[in-house]
C-alpha positions, 0 to 999 in steps of 0.5 A, a space after each residue: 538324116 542317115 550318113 553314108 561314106 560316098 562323096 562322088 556319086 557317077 550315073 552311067 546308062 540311057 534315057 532312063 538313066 538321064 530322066 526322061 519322062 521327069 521333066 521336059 525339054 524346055 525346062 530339063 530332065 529330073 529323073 531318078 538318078 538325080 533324084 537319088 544325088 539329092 537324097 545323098 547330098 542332104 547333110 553331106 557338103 562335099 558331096 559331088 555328083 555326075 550324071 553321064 546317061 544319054 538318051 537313045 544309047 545301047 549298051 556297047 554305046 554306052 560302055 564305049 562313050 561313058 565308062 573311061 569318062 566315068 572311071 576318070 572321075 574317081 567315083 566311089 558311087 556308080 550307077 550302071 543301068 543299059 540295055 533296054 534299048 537294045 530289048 526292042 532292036 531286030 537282031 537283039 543279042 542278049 549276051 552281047 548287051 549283058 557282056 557290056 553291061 557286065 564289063 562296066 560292072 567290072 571296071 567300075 568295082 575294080 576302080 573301087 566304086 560301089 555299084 549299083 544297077 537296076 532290072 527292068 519291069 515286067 512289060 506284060 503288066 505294064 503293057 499287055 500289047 507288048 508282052 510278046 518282049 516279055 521274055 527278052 526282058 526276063 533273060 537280059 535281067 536273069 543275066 545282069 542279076 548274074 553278072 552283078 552277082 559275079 561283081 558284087 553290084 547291088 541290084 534293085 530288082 524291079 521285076 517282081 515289083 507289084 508296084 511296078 505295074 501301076 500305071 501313075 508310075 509310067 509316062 504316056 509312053 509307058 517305057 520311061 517312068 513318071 515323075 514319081 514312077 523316077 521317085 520310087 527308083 531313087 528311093 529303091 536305091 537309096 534303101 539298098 544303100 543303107 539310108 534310112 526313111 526310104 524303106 517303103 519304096 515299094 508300097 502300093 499307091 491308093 486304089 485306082 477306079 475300076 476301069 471296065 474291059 472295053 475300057 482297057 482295051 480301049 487305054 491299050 489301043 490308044 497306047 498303040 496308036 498315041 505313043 509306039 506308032 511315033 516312037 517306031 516312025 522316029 525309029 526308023 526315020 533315024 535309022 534311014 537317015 544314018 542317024 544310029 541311036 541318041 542323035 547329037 544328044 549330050 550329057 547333061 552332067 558330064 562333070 562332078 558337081 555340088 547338088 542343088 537341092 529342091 525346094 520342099 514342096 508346099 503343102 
């Protein structure tokens, strides 16, 4: 066990942020924010966490409706992680959603907390149909790898990551992480942190079987069809209907509360 000075841990941002793709609706959403609490909280009693992420949120929705929520919580560990909703919206402004995600880096660090954020992927490795986004990607990092720069947050930069582009790592979706895709993340973060036994975050899983060309492009139009055909119809039934983005979905942690650690899994 490595000891760390935070005791009340906030996690701000969207679906990534609030877990999906660990877990489901019946039963609930892990993810690696949670994940990440769990590993803090192992030794440490009064240690104290909140996870304020929704579903669907862009980054000025997110700034808006969790950071005075967040600051008023006193944390001295945040997480802020936004934007990738607002990659893959018509009329996408990469400064405007790096300027939100930099104000809550301001607030935050200003309310002496220390904050940690994390880049997205390389989406042509991960989705080679979907690489025409992949340079709205690399701006929106470039400029919160600036910002965090400005604020002294602490980046996990998944962009260069080779792992990243294991498929195991990513739900059927391919834009939220698996279970231990959401693994990986809690682990980056907390090696940056300082905690010890997390240091091969990044390490490669085991070979996957070769996999023939038709048989990839095969896999990507099934991803097309099986998995942003529905996302895309949901979209626009929402957006139709004046629903705007994340629905009537809630925190699911709005307050500071103990931990319950997992049970260790059986061999």
């Amino acid at each position: 066990m490595t000891t760390h000075p935070y005791e009340r841990y906030v996690a701000v941002g969207d679906s990534q942020t609030e877990g999906i793709g660990d877990g489901d609706e019946r039963h609930g959403y892990r993810g690696w924010a949670d994940r990440l609490a769990e590993i803090l909280a192992v030794g440490n009693s009064d240690f104290a966490y909140a996870n304020l992420a929704v579903r669907g949120r862009l980054a000025e929705q997110v700034r808006d409706e969790q950071l005075a929520p967040a600051l008023a919580l006193k944390p001295d560990l945040a997480t802020v992680v936004a934007g990738v909703g607002d990659l893959v919206r018509p009329g996408y402004d990469a400064a405007r959603t790096a300027r939100a995600v930099e104000e809550m880096f301001a607030e935050l660090t200003s309310a002496g907390a220390r904050v940690v954020t994390v880049t997205f992927p390389d989406i042509g490795r991960i989705a080679p149909l979907a690489r025409r986004a992949q340079p709205r990607v690399m701006e929106l990092n470039a400029r919160i790898r600036a910002a965090a720069d400005r604020h002294g947050v602490v980046v996990l930069d998944l962009f260069p990551q080779r792992i990243t582009a294991d498929p195991r790592l990513w739900s059927r979706d391919r834009t939220h992480a698996s279970p231990v895709g959401h693994a990986r993340i809690a682990a980056g973060v907390a090696d940056l942190l300082g905690l010890t036994g997390h240091e091969d975050w990044a390490r490669p899983l085991p070979p996957l079987a070769p996999v023939s060309a038709l048989g990839g492009a095969a896999q990507e139009v099934r991803w097309l069809v099986g998995a942003m055909g529905p996302w895309a119809r949901r979209r626009v039934r929402r957006v139709w209907r004046g629903g705007g983005a994340g629905g009537a979905h809630r925190a699911k942690r709005p307050g500071l509360d103990a931990v319950t650690l997992p049970e260790p899994e059986r061999a």
